[in-house]
PDB file of N, CA, C, O and CB in Angstrom:
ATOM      1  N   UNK A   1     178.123  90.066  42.713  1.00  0.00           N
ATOM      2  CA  UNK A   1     177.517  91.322  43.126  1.00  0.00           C
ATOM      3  C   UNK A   1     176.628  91.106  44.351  1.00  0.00           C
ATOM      4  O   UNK A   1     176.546  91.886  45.300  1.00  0.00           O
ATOM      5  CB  UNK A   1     176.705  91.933  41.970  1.00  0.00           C
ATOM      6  N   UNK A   2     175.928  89.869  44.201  1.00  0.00           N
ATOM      7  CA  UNK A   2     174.925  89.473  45.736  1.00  0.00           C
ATOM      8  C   UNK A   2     175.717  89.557  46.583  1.00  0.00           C
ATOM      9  O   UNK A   2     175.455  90.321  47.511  1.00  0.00           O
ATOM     10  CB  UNK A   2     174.197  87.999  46.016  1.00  0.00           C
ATOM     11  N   UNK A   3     177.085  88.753  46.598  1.00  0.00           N
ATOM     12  CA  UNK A   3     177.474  88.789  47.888  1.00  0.00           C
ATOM     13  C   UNK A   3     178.663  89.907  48.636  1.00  0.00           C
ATOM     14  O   UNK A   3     179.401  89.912  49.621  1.00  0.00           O
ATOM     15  CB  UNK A   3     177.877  87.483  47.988  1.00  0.00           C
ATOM     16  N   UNK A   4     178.307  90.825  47.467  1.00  0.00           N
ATOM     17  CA  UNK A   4     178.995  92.517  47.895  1.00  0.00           C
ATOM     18  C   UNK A   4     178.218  92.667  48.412  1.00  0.00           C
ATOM     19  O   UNK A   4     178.622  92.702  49.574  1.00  0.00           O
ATOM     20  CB  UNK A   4     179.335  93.799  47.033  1.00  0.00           C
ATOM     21  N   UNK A   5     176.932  92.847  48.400  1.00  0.00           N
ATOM     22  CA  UNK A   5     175.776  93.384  49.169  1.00  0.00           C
ATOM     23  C   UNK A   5     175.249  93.032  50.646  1.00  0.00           C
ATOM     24  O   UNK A   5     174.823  93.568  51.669  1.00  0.00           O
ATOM     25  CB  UNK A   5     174.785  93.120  48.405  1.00  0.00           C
ATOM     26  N   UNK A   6     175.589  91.644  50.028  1.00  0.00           N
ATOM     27  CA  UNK A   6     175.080  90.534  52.034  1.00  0.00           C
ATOM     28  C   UNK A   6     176.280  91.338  53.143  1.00  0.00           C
ATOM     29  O   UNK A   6     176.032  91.677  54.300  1.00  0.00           O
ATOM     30  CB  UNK A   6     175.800  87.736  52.036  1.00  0.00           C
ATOM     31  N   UNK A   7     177.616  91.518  52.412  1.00  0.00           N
ATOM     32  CA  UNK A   7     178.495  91.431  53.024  1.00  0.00           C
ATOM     33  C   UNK A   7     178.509  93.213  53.562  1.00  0.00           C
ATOM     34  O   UNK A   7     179.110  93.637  54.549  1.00  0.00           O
ATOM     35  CB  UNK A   7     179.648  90.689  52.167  1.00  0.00           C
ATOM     36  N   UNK A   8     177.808  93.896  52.754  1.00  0.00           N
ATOM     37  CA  UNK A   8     178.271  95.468  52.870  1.00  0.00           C
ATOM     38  C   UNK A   8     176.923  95.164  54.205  1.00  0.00           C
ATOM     39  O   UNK A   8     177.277  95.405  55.359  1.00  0.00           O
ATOM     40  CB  UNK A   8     178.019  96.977  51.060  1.00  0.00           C
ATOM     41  N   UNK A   9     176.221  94.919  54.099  1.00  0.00           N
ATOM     42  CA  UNK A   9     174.764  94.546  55.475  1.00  0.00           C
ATOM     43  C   UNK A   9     175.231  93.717  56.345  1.00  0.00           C
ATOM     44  O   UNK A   9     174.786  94.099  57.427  1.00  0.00           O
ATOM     45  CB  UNK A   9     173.208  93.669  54.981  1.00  0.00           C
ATOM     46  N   UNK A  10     175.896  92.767  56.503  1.00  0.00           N
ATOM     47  CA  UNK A  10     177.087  92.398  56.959  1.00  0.00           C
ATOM     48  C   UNK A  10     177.499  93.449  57.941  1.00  0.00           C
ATOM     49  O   UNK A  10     177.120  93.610  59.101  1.00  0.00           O
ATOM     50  CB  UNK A  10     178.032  92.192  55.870  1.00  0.00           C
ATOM     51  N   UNK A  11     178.229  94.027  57.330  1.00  0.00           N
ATOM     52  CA  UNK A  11     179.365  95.015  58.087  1.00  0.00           C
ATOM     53  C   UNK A  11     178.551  96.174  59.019  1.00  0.00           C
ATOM     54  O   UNK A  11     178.671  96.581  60.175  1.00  0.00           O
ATOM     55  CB  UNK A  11     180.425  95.926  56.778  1.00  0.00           C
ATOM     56  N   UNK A  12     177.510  96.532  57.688  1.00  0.00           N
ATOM     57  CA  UNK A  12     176.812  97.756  58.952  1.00  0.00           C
ATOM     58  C   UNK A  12     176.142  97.232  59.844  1.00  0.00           C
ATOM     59  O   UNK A  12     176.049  97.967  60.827  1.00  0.00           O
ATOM     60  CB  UNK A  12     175.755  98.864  58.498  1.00  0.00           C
ATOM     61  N   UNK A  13     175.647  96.309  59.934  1.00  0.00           N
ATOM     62  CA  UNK A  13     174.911  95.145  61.388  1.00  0.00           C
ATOM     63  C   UNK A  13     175.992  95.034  62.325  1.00  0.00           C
ATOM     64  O   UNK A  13     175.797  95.467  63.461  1.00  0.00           O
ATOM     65  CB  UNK A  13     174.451  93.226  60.927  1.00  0.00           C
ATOM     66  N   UNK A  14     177.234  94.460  61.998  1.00  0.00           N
ATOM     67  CA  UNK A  14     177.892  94.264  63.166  1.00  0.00           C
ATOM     68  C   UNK A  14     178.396  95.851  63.063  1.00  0.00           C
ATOM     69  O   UNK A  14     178.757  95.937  64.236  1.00  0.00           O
ATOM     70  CB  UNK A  14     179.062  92.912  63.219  1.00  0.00           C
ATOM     71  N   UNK A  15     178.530  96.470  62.803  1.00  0.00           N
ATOM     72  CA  UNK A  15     178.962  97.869  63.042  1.00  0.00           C
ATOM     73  C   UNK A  15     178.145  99.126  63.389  1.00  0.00           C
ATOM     74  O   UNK A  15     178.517 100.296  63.484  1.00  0.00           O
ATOM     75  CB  UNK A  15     179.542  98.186  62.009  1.00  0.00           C
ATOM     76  N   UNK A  16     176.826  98.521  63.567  1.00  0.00           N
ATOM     77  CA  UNK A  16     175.724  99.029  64.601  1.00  0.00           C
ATOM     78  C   UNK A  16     175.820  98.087  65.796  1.00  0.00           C
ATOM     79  O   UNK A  16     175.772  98.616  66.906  1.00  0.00           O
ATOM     80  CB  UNK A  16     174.125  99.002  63.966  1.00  0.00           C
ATOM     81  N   UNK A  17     175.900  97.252  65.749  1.00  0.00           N
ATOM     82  CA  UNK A  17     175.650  96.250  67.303  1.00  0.00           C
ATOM     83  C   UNK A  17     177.628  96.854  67.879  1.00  0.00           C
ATOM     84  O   UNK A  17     177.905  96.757  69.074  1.00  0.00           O
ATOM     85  CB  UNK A  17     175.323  93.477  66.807  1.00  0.00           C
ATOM     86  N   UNK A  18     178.301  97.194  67.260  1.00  0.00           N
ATOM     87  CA  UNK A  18     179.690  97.674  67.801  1.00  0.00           C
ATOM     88  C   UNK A  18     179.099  99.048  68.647  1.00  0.00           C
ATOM     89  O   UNK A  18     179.123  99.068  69.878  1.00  0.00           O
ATOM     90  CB  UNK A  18     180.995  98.076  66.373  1.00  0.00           C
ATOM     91  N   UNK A  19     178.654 100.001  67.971  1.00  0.00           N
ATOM     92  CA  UNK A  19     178.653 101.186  68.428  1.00  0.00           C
ATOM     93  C   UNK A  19     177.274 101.427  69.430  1.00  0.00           C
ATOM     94  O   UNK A  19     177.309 102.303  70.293  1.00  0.00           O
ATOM     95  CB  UNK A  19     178.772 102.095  67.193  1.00  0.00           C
ATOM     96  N   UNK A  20     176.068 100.575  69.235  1.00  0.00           N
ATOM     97  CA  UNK A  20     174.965 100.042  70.042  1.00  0.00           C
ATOM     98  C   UNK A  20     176.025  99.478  71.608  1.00  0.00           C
ATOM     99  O   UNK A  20     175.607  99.903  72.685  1.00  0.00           O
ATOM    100  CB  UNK A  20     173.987  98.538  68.962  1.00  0.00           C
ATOM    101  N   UNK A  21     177.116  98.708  71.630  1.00  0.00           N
ATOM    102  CA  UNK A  21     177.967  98.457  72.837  1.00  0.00           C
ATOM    103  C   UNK A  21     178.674  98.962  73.561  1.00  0.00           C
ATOM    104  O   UNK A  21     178.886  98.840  74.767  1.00  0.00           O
ATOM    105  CB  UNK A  21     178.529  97.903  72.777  1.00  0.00           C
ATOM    106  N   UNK A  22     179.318  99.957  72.291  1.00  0.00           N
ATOM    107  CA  UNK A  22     179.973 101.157  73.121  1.00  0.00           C
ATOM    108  C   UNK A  22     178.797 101.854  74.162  1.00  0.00           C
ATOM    109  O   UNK A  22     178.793 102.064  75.375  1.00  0.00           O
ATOM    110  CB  UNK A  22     180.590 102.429  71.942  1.00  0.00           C
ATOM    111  N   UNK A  23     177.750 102.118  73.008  1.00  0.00           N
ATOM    112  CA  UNK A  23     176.908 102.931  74.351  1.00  0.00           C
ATOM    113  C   UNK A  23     176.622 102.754  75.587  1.00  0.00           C
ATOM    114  O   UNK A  23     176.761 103.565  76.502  1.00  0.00           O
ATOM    115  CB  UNK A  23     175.861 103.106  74.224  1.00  0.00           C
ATOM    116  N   UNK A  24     176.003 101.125  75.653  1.00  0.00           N
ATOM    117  CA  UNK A  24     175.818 100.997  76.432  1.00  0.00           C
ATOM    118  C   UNK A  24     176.906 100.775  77.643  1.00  0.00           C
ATOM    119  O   UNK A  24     176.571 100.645  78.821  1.00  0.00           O
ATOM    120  CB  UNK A  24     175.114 100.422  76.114  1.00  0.00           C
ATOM    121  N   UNK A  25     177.848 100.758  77.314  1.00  0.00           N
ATOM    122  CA  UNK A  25     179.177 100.323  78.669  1.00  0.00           C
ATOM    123  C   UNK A  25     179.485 102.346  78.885  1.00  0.00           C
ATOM    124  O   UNK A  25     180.027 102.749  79.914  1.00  0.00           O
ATOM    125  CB  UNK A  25     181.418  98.906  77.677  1.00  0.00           C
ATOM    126  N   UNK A  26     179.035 103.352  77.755  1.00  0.00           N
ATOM    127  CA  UNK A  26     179.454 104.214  78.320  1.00  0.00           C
ATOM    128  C   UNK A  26     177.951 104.484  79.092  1.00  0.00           C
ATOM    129  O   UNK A  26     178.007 104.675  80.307  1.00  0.00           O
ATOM    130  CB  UNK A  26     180.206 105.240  77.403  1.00  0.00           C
ATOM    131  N   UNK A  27     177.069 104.499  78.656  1.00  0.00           N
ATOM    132  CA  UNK A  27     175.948 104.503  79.923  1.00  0.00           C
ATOM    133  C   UNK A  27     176.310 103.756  80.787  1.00  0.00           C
ATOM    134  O   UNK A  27     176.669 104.631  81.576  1.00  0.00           O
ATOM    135  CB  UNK A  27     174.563 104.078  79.688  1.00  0.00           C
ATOM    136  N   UNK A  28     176.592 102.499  81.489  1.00  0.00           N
ATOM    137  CA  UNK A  28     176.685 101.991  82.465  1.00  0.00           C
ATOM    138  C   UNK A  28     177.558 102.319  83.201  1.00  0.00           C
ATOM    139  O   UNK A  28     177.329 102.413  84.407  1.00  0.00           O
ATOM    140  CB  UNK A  28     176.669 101.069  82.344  1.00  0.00           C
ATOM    141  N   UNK A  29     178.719 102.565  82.711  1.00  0.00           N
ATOM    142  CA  UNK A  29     179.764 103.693  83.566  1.00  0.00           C
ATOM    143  C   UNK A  29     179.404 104.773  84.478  1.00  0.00           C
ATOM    144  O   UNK A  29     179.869 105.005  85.594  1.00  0.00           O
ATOM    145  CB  UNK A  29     180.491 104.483  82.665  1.00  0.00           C
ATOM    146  N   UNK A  30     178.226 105.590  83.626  1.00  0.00           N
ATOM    147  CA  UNK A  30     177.985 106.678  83.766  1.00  0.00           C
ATOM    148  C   UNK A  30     177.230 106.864  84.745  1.00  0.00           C
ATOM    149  O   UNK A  30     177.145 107.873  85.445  1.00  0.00           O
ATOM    150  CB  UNK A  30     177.651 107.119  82.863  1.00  0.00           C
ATOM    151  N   UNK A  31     176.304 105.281  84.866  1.00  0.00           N
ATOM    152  CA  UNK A  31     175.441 105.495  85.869  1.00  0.00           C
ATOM    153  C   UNK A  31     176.050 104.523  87.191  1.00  0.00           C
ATOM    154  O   UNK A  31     175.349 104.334  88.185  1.00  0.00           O
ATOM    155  CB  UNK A  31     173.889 105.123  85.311  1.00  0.00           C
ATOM    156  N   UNK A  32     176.926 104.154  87.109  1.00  0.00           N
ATOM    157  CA  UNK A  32     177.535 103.634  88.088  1.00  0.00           C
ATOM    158  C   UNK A  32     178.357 104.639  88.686  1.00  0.00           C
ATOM    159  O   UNK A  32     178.396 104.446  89.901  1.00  0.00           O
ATOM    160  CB  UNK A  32     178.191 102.539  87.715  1.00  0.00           C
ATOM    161  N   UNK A  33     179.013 105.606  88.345  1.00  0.00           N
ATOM    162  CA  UNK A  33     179.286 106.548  88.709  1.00  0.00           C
ATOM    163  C   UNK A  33     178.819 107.576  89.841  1.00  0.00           C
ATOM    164  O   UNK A  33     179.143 108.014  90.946  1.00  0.00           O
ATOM    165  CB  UNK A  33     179.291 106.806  87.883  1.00  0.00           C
ATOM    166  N   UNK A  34     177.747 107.685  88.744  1.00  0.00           N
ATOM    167  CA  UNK A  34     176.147 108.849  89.247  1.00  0.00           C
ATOM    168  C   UNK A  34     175.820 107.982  90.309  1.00  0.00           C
ATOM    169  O   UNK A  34     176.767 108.073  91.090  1.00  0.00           O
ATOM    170  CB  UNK A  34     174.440 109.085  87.928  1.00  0.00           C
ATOM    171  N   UNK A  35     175.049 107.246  90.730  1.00  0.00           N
ATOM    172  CA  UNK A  35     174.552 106.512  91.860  1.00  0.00           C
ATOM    173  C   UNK A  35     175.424 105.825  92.670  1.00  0.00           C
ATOM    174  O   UNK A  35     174.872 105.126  93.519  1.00  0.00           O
ATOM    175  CB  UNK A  35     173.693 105.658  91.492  1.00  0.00           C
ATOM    176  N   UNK A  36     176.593 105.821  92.657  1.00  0.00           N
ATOM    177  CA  UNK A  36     177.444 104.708  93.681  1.00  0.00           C
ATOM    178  C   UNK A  36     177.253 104.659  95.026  1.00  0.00           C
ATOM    179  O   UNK A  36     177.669 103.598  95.493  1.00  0.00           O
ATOM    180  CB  UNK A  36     178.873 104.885  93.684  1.00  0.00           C
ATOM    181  N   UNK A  37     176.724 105.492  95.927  1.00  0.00           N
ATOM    182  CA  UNK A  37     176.364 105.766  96.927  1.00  0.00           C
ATOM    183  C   UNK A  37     174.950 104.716  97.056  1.00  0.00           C
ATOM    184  O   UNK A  37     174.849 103.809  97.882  1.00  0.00           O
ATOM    185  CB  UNK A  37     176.292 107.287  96.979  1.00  0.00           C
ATOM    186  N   UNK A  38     174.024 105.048  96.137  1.00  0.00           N
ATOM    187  CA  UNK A  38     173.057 104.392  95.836  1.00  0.00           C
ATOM    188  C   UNK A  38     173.456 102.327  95.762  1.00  0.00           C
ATOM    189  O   UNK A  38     172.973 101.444  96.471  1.00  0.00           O
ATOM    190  CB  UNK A  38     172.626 105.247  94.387  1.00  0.00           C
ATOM    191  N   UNK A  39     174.328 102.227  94.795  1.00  0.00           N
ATOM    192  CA  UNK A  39     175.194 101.109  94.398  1.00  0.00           C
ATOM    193  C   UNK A  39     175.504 100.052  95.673  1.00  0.00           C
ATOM    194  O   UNK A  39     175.115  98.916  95.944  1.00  0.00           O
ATOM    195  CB  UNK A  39     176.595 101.761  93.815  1.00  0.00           C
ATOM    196  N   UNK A  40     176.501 101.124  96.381  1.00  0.00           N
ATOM    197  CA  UNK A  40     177.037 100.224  97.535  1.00  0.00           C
ATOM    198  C   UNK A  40     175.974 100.122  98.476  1.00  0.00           C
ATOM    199  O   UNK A  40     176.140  99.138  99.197  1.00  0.00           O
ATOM    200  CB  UNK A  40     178.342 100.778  98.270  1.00  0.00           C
ATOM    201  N   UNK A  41     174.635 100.963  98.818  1.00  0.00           N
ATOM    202  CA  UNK A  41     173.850 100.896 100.033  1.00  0.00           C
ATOM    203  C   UNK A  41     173.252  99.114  99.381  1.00  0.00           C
ATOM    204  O   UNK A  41     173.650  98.011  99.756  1.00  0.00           O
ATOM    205  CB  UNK A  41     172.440 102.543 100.283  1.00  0.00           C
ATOM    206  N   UNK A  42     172.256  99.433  98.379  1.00  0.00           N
ATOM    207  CA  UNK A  42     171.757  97.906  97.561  1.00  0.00           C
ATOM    208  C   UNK A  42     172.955  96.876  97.577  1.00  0.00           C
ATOM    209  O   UNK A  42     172.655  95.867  98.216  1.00  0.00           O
ATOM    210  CB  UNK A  42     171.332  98.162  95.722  1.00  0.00           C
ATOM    211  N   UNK A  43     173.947  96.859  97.166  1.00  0.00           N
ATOM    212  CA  UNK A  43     174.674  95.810  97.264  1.00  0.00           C
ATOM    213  C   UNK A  43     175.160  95.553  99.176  1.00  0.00           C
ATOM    214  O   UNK A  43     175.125  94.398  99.601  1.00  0.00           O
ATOM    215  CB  UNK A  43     175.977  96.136  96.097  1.00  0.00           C
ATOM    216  N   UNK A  44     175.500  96.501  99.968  1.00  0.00           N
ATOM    217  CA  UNK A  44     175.017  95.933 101.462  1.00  0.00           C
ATOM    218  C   UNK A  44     173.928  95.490 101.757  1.00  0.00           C
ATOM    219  O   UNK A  44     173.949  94.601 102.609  1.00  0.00           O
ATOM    220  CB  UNK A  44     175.042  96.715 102.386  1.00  0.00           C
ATOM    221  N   UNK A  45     172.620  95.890 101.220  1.00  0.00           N
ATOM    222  CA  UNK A  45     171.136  95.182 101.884  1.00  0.00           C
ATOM    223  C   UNK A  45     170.960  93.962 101.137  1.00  0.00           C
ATOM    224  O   UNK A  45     169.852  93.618 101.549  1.00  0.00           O
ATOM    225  CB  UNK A  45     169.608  96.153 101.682  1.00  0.00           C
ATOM    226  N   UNK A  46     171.336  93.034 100.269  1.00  0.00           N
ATOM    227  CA  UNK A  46     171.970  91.839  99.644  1.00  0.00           C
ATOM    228  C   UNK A  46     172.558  90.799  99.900  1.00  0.00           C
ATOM    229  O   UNK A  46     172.527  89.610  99.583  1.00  0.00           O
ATOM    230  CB  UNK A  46     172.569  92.033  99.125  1.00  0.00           C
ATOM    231  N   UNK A  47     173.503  91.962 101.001  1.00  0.00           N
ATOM    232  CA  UNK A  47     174.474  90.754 101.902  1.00  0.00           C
ATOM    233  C   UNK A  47     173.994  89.791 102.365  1.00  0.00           C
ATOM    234  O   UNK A  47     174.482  88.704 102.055  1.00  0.00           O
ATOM    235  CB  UNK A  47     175.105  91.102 103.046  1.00  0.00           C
ATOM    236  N   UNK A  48     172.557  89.869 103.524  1.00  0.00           N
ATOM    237  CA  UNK A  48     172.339  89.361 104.090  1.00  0.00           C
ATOM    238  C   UNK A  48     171.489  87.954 102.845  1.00  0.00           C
ATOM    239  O   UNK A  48     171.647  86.749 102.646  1.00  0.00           O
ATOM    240  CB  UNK A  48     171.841  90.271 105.158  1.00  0.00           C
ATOM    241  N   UNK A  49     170.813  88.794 102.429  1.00  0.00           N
ATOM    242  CA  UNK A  49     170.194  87.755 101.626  1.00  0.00           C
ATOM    243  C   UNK A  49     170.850  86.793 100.661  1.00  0.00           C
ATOM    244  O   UNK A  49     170.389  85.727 100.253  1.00  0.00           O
ATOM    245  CB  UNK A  49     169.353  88.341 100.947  1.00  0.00           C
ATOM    246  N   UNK A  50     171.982  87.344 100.375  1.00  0.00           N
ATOM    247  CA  UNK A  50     172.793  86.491  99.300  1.00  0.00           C
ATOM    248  C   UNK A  50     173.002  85.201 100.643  1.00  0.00           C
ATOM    249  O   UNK A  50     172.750  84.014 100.438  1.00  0.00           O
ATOM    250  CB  UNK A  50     174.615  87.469  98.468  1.00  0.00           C
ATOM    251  N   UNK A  51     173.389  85.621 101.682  1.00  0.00           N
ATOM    252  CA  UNK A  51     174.073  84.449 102.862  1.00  0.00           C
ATOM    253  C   UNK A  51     172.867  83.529 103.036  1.00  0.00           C
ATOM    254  O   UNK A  51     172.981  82.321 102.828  1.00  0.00           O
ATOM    255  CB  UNK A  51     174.599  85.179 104.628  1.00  0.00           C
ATOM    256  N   UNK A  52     171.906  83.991 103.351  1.00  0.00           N
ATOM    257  CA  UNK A  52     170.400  82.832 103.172  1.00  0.00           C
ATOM    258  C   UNK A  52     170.501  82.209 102.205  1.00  0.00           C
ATOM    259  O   UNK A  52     170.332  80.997 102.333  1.00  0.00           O
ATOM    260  CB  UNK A  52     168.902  83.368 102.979  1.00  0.00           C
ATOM    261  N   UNK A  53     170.796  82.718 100.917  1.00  0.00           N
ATOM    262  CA  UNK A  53     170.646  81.900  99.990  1.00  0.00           C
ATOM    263  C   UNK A  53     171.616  80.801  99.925  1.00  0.00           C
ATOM    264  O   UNK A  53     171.158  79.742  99.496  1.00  0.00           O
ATOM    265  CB  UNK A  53     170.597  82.558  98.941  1.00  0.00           C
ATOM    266  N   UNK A  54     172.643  80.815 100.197  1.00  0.00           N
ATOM    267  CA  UNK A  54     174.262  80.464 100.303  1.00  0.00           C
ATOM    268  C   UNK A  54     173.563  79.502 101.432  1.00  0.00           C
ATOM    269  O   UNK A  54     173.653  78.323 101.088  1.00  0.00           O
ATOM    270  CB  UNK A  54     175.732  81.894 100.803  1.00  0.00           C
ATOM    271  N   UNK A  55     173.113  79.620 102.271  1.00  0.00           N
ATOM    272  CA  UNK A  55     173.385  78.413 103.370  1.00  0.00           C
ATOM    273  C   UNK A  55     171.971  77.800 103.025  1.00  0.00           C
ATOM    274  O   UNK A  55     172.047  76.656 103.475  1.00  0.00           O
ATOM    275  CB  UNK A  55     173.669  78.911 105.273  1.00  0.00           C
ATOM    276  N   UNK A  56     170.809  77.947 102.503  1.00  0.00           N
ATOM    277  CA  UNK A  56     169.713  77.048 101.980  1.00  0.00           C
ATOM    278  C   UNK A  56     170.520  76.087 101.040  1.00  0.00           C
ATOM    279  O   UNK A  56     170.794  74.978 101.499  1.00  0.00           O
ATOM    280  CB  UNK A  56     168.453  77.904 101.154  1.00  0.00           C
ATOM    281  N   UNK A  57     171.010  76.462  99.515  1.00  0.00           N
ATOM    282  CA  UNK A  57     171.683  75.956  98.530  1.00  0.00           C
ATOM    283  C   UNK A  57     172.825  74.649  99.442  1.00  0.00           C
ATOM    284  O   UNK A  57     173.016  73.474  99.129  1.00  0.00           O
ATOM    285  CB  UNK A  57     172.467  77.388  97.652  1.00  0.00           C
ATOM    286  N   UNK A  58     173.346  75.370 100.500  1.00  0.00           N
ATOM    287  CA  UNK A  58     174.423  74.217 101.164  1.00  0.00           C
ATOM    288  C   UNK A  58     173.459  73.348 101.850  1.00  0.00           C
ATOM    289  O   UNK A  58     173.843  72.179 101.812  1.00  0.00           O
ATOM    290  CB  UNK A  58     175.681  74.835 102.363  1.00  0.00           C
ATOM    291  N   UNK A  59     172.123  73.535 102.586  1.00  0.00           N
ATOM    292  CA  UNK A  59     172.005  72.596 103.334  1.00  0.00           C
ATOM    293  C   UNK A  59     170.978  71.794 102.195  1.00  0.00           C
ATOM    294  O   UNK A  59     170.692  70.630 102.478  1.00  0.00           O
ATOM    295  CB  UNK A  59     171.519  73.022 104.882  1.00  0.00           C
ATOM    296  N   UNK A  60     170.419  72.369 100.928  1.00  0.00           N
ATOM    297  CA  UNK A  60     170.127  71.211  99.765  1.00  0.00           C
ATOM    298  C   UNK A  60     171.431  70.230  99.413  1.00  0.00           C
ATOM    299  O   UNK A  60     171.537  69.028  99.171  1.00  0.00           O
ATOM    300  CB  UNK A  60     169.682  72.026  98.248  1.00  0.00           C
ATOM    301  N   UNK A  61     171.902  70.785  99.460  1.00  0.00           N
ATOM    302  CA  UNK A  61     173.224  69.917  98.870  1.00  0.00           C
ATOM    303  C   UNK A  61     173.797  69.064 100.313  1.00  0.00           C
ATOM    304  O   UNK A  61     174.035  67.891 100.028  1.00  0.00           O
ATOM    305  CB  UNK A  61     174.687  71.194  98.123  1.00  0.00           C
ATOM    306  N   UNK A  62     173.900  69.191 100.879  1.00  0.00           N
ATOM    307  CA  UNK A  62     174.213  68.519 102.370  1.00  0.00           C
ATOM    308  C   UNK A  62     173.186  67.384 102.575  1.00  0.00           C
ATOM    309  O   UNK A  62     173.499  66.649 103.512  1.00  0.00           O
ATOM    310  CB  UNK A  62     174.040  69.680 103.716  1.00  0.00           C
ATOM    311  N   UNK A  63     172.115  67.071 101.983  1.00  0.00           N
ATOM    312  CA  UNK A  63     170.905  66.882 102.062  1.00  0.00           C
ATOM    313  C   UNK A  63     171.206  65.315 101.430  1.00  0.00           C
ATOM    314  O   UNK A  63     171.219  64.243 102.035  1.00  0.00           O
ATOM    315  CB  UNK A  63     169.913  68.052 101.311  1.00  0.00           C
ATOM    316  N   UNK A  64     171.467  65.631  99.828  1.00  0.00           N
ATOM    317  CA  UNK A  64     171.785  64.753  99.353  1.00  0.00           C
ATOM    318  C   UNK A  64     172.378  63.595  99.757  1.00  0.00           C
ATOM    319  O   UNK A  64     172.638  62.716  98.935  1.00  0.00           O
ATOM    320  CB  UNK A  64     172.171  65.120  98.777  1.00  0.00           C
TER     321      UNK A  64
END
């Protein structure tokens, strides 16, 4: 009988963290959607900085 019980708490845990995931990928959709304009401007002002980072990281490693 205990382990009907672990197992029924069990199921609704992972079957809250299931439907807790759905949400969130349908929120993230939603707001990727809604802002993409927003999305792509931040991911262009990045560019540059991701490349600084990219050529510091190479000239540590070049270093070596």
């Amino acid at each position: 009988m205990a382990d009907e019980k672990g197992n029924g708490k069990k199921t609704l845990a992972t079957l809250f963290k299931v439907i807790l995931g759905i949400a969130f990928l349908v929120l993230g959709i939603w707001a990727v959607v809604r802002w993409w304009k927003l999305l792509l401007m931040i991911i262009k002002g990045c560019v540059g900085l991701f490349l600084i980072l990219a050529g510091v990281i190479t000239l540590a490693i070049a270093k070596e």
